[in-house]
C-alpha positions in Angstrom: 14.4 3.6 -10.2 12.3 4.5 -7.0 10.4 2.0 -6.0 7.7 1.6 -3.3 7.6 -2.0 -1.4 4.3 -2.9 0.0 3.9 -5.7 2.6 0.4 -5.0 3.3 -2.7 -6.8 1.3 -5.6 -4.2 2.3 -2.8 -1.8 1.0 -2.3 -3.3 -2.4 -6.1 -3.5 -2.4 -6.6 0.1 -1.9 -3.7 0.9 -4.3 -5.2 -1.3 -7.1 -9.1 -0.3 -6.7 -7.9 3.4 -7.2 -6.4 2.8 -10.6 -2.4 1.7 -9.8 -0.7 -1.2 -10.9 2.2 -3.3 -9.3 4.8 -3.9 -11.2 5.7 -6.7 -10.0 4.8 -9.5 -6.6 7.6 -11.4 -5.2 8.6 -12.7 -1.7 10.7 -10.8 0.5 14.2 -12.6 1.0 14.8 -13.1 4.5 11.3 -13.1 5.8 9.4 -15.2 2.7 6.6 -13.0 3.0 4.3 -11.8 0.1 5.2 -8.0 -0.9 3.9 -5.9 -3.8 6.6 -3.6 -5.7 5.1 -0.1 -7.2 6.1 2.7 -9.0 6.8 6.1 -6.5 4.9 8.5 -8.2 2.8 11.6 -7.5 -0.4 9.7 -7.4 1.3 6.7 -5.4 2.2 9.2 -2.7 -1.3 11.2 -2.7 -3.0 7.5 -2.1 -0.5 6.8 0.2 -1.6 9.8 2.5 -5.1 9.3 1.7 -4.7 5.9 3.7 -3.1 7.1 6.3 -6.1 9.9 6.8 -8.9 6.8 6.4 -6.9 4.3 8.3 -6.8 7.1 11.1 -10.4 8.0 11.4 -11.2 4.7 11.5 -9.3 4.4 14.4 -10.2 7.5 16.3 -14.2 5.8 15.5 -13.1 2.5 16.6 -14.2 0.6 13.6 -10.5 -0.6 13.7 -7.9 -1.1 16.0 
């Protein structure tokens, strides 16, 4: 089973709002903190870059640092 571990809420959001599901939400073990578990997919991975490419631009504009 591959599975994709996502510690990042405006990441889950993203994920979710374009049609994925997680499979499951549980804490991580050492650090307690909140992480979504997904399905590695074609689509997961195709989202995945998309983000990268958005969360990039937004840097080179500043709108984020």
């Amino acid at each position: 089973m591959n599975e994709f571990y996502c510690y990042s809420t405006t990441l889950m959001h993203f994920l979710k709002a374009n049609g994925l599901r997680y499979k499951y939400k549980t804490r991580h073990k050492r650090t307690g903190k909140l992480m979504w578990v997904f399905e590695r997919t074609s689509e997961l991975s195709a989202l995945l870059d998309e983000y990268d490419e958005r969360k990039a631009q937004a840097k080179a504009q500043g709108r984020i640092s």
